[in-house]
VEXDO-626153 format. One record per residue: residue number from 0; x, y, z of N, C-alpha, C, O, CB in turn; residue in three letters. Coordinates in Angstrom, 3 decimals, always signed. Each point is the difference from the previous one (the first is absolute). Glycine has a CB too. Layout:
BEGIN
NUM / X / Y / Z / X / Y / Z / X / Y / Z / X / Y / Z / X / Y / Z / ALA
...
This chain:
BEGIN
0 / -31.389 / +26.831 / -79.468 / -0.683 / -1.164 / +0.552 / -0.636 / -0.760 / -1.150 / -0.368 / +0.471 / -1.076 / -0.065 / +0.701 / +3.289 / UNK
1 / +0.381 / -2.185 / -1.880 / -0.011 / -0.841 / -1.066 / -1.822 / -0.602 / +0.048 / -0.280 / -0.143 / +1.190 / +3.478 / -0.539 / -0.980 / UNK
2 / -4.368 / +0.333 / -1.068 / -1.188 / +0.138 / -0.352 / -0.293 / -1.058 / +1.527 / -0.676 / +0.307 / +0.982 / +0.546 / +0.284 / -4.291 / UNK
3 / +1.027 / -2.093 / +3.021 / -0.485 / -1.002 / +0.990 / -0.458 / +0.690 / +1.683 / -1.008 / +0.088 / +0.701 / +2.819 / -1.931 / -2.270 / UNK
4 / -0.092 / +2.293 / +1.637 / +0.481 / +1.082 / +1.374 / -1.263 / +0.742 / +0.340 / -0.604 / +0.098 / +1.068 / +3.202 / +0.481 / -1.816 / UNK
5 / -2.788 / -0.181 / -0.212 / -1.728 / +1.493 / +0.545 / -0.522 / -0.911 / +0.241 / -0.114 / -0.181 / +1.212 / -0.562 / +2.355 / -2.646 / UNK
6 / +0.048 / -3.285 / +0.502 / -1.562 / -0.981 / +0.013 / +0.370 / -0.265 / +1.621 / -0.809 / +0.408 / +0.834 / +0.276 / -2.036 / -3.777 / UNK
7 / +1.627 / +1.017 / +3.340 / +0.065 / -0.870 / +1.140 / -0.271 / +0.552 / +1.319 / -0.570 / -0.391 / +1.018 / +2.060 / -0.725 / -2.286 / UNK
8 / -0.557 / +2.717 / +0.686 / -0.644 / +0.898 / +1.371 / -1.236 / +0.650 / +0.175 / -0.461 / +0.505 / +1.023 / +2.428 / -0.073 / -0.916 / UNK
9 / -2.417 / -0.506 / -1.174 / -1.758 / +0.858 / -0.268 / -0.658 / -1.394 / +0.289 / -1.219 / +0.108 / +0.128 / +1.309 / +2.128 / -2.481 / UNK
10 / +0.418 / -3.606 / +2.499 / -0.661 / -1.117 / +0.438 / -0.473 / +0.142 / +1.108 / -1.173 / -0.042 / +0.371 / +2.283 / -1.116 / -1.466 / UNK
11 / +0.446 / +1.448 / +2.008 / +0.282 / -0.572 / +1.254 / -0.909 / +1.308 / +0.459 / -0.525 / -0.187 / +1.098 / +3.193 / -1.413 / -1.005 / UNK
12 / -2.939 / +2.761 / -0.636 / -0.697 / +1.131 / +0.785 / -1.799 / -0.627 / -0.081 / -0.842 / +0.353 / +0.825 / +2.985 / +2.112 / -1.695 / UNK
13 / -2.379 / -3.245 / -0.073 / -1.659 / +0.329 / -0.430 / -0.752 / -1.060 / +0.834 / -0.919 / -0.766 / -0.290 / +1.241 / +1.591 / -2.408 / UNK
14 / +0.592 / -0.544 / +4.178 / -1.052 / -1.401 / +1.179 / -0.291 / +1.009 / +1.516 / +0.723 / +0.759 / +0.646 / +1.058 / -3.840 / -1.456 / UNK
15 / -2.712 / +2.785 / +0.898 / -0.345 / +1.409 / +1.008 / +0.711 / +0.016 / +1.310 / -0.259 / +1.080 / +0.530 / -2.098 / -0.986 / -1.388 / UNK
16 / +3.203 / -0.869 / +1.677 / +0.765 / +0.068 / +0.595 / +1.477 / +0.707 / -0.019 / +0.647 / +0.756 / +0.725 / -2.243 / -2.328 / -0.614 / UNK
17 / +1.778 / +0.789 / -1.544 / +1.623 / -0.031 / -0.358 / -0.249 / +2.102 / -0.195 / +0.898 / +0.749 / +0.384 / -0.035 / -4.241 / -2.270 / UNK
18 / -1.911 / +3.933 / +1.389 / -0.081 / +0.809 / -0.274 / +0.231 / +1.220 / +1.221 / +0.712 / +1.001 / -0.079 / -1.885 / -2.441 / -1.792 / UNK
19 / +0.369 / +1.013 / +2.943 / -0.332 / +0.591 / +1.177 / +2.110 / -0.120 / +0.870 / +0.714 / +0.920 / +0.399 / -4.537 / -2.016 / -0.368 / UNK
20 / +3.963 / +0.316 / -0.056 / +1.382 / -0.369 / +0.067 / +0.917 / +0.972 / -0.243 / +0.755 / +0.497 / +0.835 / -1.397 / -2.435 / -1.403 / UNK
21 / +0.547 / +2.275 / -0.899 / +0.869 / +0.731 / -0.808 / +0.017 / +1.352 / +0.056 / +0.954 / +0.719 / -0.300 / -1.147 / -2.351 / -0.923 / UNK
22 / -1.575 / +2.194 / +1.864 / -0.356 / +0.879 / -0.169 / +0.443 / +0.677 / +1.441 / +0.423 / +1.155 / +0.042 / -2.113 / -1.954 / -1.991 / UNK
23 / +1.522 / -0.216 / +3.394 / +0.787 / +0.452 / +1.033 / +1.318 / +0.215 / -0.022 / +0.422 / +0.831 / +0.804 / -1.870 / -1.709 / +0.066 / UNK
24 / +2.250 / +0.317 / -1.619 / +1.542 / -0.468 / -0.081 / -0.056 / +1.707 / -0.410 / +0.511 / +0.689 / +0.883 / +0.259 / -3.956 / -1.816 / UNK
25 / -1.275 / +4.005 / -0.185 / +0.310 / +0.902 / -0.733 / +0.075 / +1.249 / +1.004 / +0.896 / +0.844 / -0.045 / -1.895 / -2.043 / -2.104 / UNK
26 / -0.205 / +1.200 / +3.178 / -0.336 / +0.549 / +0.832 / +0.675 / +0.062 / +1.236 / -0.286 / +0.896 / +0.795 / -1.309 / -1.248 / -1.998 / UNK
27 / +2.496 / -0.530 / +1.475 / +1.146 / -0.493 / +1.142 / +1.241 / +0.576 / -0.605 / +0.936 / -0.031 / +0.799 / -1.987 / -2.366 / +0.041 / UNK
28 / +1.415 / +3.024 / -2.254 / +1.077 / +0.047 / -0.467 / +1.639 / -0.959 / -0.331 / +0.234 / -1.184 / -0.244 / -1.877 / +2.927 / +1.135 / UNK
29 / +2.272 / -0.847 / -0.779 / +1.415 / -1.621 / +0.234 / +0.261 / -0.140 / +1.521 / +0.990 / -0.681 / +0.267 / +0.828 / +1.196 / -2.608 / UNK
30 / -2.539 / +0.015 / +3.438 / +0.289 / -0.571 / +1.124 / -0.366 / -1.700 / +0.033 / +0.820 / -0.889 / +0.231 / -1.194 / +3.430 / +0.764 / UNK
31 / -1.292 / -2.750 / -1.333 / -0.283 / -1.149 / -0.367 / -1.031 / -0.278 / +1.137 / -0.123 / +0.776 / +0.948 / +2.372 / -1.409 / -2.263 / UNK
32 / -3.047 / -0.606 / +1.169 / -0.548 / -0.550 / +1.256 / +0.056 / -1.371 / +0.337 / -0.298 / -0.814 / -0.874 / -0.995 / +2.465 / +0.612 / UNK
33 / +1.701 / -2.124 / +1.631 / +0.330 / -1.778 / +0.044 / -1.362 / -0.470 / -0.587 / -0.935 / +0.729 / -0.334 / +2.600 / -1.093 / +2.765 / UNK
34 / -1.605 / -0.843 / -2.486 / -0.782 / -1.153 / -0.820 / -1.044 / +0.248 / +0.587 / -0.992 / +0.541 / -0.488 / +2.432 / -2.344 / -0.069 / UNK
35 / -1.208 / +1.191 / +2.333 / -1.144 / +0.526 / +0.859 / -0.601 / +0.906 / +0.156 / -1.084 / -0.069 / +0.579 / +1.766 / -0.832 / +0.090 / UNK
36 / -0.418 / +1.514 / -0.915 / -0.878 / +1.669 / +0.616 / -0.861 / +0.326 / -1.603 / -1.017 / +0.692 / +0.057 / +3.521 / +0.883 / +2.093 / UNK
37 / -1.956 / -2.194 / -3.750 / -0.503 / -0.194 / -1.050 / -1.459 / -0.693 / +0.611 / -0.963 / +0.621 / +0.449 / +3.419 / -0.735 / -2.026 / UNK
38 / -2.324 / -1.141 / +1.464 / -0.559 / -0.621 / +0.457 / -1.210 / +0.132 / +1.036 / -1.054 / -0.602 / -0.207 / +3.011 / +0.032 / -0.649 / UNK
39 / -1.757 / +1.423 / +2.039 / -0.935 / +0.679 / +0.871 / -0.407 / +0.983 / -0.668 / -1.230 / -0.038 / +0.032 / +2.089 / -0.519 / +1.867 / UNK
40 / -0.423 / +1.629 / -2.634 / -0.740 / +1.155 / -0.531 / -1.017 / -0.087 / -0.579 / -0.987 / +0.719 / +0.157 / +2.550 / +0.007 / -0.289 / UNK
41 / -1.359 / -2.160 / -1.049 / -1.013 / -0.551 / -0.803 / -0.588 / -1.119 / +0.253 / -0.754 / -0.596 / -0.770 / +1.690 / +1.582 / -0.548 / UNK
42 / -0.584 / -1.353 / +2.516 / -1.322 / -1.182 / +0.010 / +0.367 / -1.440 / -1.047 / -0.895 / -0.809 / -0.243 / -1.151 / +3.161 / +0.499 / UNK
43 / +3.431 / -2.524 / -0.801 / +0.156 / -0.588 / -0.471 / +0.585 / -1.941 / +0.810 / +0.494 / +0.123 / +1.121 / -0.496 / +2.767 / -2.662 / UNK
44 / -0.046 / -3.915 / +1.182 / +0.786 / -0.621 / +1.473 / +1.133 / -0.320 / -0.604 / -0.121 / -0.316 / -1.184 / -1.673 / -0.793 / +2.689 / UNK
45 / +2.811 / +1.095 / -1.071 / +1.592 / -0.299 / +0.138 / +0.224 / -0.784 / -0.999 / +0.793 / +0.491 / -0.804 / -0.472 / -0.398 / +3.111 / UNK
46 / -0.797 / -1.362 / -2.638 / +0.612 / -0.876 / -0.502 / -0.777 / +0.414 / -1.878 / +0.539 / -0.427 / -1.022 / -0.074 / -1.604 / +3.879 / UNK
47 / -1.495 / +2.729 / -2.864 / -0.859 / +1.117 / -1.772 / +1.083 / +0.954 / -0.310 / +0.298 / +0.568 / -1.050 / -3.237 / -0.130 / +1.704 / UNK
48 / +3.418 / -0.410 / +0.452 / +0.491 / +1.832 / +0.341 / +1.488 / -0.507 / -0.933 / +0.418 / +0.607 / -0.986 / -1.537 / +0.654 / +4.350 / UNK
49 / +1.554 / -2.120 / -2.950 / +1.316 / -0.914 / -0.598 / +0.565 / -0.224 / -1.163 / +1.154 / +0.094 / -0.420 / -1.818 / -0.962 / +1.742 / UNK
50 / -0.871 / +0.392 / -2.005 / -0.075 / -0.428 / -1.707 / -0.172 / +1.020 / -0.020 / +1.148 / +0.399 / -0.196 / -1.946 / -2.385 / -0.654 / UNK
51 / +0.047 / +3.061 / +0.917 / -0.007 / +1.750 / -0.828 / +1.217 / +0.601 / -0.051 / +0.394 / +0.473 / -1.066 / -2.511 / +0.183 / +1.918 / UNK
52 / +2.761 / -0.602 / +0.120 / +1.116 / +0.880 / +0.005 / +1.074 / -0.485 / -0.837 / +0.818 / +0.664 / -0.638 / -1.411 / +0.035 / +2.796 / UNK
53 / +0.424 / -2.462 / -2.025 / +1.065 / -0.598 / -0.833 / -0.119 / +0.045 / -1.558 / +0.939 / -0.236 / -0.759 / -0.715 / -1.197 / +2.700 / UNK
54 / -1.706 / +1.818 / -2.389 / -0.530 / +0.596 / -1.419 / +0.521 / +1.101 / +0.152 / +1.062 / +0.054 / -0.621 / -3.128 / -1.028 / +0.101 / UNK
55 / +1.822 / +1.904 / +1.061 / +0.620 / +1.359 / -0.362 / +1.509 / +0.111 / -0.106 / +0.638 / +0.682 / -0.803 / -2.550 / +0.199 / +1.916 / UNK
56 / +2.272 / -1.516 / -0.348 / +1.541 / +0.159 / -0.132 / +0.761 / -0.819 / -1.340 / +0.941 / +0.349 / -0.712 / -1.052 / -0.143 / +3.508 / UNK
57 / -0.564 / -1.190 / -2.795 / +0.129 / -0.268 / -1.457 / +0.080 / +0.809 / -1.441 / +0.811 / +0.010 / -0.926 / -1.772 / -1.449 / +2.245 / UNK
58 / +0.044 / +1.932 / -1.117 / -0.509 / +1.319 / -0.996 / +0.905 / +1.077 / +0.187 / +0.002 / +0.984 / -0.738 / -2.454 / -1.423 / +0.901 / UNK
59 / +3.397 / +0.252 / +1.019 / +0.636 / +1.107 / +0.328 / -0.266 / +1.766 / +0.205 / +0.546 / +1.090 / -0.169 / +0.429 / -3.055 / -0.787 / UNK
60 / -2.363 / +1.250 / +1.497 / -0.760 / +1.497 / +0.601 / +0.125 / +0.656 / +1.227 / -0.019 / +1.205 / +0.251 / -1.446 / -1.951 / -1.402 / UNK
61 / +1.630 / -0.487 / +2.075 / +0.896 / -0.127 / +1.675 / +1.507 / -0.751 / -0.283 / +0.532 / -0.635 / -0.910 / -3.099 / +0.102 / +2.577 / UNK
62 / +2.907 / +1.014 / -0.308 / +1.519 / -0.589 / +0.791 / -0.450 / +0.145 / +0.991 / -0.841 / +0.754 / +0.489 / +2.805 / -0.226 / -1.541 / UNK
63 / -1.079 / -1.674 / +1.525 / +0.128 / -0.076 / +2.016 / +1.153 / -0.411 / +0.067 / +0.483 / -0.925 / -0.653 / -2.666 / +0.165 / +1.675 / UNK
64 / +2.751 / +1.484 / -0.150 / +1.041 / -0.301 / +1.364 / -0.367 / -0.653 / +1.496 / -1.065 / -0.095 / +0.610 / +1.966 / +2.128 / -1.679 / UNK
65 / +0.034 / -2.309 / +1.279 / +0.158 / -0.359 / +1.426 / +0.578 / +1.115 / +1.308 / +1.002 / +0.701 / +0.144 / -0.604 / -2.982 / -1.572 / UNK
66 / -1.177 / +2.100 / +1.943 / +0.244 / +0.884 / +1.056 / -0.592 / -1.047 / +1.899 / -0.952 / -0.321 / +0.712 / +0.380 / +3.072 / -3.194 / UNK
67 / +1.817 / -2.793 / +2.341 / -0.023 / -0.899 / +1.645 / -1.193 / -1.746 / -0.303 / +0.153 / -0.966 / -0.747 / -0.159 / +4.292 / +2.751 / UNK
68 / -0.798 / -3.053 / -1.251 / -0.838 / -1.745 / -0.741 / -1.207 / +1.147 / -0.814 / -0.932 / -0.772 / -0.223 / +0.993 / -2.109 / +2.844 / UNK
69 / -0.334 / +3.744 / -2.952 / -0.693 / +0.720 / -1.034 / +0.419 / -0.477 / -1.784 / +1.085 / -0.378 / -0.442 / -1.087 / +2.496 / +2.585 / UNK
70 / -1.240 / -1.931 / -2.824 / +0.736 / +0.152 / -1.260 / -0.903 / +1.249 / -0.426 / -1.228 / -0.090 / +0.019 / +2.158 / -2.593 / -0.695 / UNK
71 / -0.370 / +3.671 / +0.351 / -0.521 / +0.934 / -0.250 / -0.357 / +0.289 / -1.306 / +0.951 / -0.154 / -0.767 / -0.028 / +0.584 / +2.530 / UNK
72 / -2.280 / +0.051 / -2.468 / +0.134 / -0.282 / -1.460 / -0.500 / +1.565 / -0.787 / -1.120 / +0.345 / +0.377 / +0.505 / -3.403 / -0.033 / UNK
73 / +1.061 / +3.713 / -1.031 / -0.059 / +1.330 / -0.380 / -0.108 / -0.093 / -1.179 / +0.197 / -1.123 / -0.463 / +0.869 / +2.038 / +1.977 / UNK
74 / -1.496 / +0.459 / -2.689 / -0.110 / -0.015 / -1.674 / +1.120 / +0.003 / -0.351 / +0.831 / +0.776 / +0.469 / -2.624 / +0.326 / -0.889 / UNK
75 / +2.141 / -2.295 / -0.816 / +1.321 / -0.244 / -0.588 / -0.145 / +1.443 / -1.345 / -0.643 / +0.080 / -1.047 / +0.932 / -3.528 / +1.694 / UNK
76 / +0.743 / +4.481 / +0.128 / +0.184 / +1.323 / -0.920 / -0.522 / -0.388 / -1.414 / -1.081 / -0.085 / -0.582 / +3.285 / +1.002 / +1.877 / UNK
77 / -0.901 / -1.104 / -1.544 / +0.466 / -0.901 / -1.479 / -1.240 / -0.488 / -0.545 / -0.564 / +0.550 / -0.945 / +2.874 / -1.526 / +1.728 / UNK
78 / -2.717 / +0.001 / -0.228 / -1.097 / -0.403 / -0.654 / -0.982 / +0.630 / -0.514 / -0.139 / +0.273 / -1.193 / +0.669 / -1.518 / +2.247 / UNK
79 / -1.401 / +1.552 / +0.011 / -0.801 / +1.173 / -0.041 / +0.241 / +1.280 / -1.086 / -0.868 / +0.482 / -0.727 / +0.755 / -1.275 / +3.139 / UNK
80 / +1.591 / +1.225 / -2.317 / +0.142 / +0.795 / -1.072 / +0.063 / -0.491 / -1.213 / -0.325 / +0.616 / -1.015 / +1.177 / +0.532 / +2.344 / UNK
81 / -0.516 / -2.056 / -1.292 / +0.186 / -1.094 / -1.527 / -1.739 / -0.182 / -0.558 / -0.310 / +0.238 / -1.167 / +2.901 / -2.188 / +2.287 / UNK
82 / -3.591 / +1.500 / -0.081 / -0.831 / -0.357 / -0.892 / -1.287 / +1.463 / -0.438 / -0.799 / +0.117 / -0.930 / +1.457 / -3.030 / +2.075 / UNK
83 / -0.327 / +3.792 / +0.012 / -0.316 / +1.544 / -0.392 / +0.711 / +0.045 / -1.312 / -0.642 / +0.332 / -0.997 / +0.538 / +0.881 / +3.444 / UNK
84 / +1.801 / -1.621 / -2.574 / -0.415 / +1.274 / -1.334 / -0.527 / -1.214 / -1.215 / -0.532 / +0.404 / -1.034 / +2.954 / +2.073 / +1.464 / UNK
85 / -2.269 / -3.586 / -0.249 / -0.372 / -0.664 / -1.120 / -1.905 / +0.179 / -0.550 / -0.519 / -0.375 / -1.052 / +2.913 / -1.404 / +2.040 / UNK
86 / -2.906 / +2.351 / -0.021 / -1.301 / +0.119 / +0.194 / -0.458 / +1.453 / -1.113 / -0.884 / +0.051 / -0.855 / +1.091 / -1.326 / +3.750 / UNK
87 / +0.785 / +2.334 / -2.461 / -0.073 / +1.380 / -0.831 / +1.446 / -0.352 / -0.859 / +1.018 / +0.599 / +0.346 / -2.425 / +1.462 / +1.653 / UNK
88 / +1.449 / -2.725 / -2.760 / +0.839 / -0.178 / -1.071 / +0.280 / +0.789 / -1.139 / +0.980 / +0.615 / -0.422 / -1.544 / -2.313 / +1.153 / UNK
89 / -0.898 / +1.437 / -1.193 / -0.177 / +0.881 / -1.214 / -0.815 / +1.128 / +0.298 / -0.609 / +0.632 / -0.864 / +0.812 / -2.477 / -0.587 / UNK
90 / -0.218 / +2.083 / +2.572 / -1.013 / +1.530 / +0.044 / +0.717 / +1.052 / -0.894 / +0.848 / -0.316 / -0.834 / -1.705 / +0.074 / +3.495 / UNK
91 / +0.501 / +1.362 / -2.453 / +0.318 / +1.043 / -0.873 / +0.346 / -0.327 / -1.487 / +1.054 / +0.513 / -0.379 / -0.337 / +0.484 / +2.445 / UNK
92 / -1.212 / -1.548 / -2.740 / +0.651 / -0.220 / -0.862 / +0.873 / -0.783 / -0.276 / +0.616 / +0.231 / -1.041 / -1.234 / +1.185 / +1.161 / UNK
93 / +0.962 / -2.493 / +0.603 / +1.361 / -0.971 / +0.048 / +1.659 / +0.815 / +0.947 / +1.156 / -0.424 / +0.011 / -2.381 / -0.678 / -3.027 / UNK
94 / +0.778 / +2.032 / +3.513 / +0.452 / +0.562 / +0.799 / +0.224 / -0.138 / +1.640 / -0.072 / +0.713 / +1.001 / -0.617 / +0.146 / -2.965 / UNK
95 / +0.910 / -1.818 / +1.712 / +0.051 / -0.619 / +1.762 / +0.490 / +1.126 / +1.278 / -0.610 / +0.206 / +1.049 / +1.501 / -2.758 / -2.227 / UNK
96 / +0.535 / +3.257 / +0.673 / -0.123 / +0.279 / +0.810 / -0.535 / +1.396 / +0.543 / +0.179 / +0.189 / +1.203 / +1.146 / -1.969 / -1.565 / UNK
97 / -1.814 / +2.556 / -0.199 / -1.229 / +0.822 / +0.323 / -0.650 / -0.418 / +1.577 / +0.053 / +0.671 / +1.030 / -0.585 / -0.566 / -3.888 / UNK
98 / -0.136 / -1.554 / +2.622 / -0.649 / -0.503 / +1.661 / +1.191 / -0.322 / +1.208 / -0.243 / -0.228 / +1.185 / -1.919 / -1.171 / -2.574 / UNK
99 / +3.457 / +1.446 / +0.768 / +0.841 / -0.409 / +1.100 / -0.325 / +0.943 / +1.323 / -0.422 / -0.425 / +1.076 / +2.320 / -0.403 / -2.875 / UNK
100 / -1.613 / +2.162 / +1.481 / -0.679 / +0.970 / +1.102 / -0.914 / -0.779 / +1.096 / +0.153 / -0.187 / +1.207 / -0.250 / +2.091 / -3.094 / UNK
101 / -0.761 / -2.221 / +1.108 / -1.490 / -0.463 / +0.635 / +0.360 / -1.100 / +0.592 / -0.162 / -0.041 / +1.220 / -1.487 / +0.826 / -2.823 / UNK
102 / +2.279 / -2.064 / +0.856 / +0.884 / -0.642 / +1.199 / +0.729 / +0.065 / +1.136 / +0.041 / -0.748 / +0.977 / -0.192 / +0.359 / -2.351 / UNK
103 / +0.725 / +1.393 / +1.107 / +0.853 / +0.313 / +0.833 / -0.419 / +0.339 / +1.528 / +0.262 / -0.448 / +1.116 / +0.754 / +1.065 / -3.242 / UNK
104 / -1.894 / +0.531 / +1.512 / -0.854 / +0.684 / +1.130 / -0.994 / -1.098 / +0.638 / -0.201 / -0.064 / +1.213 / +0.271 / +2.479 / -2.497 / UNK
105 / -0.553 / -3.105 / +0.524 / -0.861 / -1.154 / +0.576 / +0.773 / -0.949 / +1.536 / -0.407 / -0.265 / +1.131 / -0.560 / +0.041 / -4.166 / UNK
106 / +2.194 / -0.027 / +2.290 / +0.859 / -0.611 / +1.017 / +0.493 / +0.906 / +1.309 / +0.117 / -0.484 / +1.125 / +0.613 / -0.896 / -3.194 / UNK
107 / -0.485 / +2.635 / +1.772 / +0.644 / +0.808 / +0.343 / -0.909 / +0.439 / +1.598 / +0.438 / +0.109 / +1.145 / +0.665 / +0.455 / -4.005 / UNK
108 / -2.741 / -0.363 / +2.213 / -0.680 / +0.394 / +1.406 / -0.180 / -1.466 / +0.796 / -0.189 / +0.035 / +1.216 / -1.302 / +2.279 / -2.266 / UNK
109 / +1.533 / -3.223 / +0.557 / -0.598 / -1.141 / +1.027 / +1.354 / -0.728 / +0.772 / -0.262 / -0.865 / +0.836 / -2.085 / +0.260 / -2.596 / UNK
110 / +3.760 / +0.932 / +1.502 / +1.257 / -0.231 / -0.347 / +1.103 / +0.531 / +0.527 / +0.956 / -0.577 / +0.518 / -1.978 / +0.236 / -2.064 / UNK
111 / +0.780 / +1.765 / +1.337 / +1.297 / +0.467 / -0.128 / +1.078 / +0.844 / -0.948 / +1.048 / -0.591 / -0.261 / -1.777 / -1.080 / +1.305 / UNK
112 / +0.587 / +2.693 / -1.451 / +0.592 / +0.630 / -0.879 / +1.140 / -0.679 / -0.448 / +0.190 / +0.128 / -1.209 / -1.099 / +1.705 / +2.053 / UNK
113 / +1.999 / -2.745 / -0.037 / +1.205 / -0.416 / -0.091 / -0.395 / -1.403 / -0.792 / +0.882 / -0.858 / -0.045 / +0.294 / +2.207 / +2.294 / UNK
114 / -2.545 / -1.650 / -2.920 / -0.239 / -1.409 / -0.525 / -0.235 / +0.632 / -1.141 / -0.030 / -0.800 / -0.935 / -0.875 / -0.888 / +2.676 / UNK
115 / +0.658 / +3.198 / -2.178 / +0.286 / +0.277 / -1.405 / +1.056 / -0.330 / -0.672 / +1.144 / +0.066 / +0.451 / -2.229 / +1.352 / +0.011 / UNK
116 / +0.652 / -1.959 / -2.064 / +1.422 / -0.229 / -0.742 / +0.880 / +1.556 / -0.867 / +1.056 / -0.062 / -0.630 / -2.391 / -2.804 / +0.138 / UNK
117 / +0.389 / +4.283 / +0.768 / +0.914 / +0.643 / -0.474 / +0.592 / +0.427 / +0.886 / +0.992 / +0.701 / -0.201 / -1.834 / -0.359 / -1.439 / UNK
């Protein structure tokens, strides 16, 4: 991941919504939750709720699908794993992947074992 890529997604995380957002999404897994029911959980209104998600997805921290008139919006794997490992880069020593584990597993309990990359 590239320095801009992190800044933009460590942007799009450092607003207390977008945050709360991201933090349910993580907690919903890749099933996901519609816009609405986002939206009702947090107290956010529809049209705030809109521009956040459309920041995050930018950042490529969420995805949404469609599902019937739903758009359903869940943690973009990839991403998420992308800006985890750019985060423990140089841990160990310049040894990155040492924390992959810890990635892994990170993704793995909130996720899904089958969203590990080993």
């Amino acid at each position: 991941m590239e320095m801009e890529t992190a800044i933009d997604a460590l942007g799009a995380l450092a607003q207390e919504n977008r945050l709360k957002v991201f933090r349910l999404l993580v907690q919903a897994g890749p099933s996901g939750i519609a816009a609405g029911d986002i939206a009702r959980k947090l107290g956010i209104p529809h049209n705030t709720l809109s521009t956040h998600l459309a920041i995050l997805a930018r950042a490529k921290l969420i995805a949404s699908r469609k599902d019937a008139r739903s758009i359903i919006y869940a943690i973009d794997l990839d991403g998420t794993r992308a800006l985890l490992a750019f985060l423990v880069e140089d841990c160990c020593g310049g040894k990155p992947e040492a924390c992959a584990p810890l990635i892994d597993h990170a993704l793995a309990e909130c996720c899904g074992a089958e969203y590990c990359s080993s």
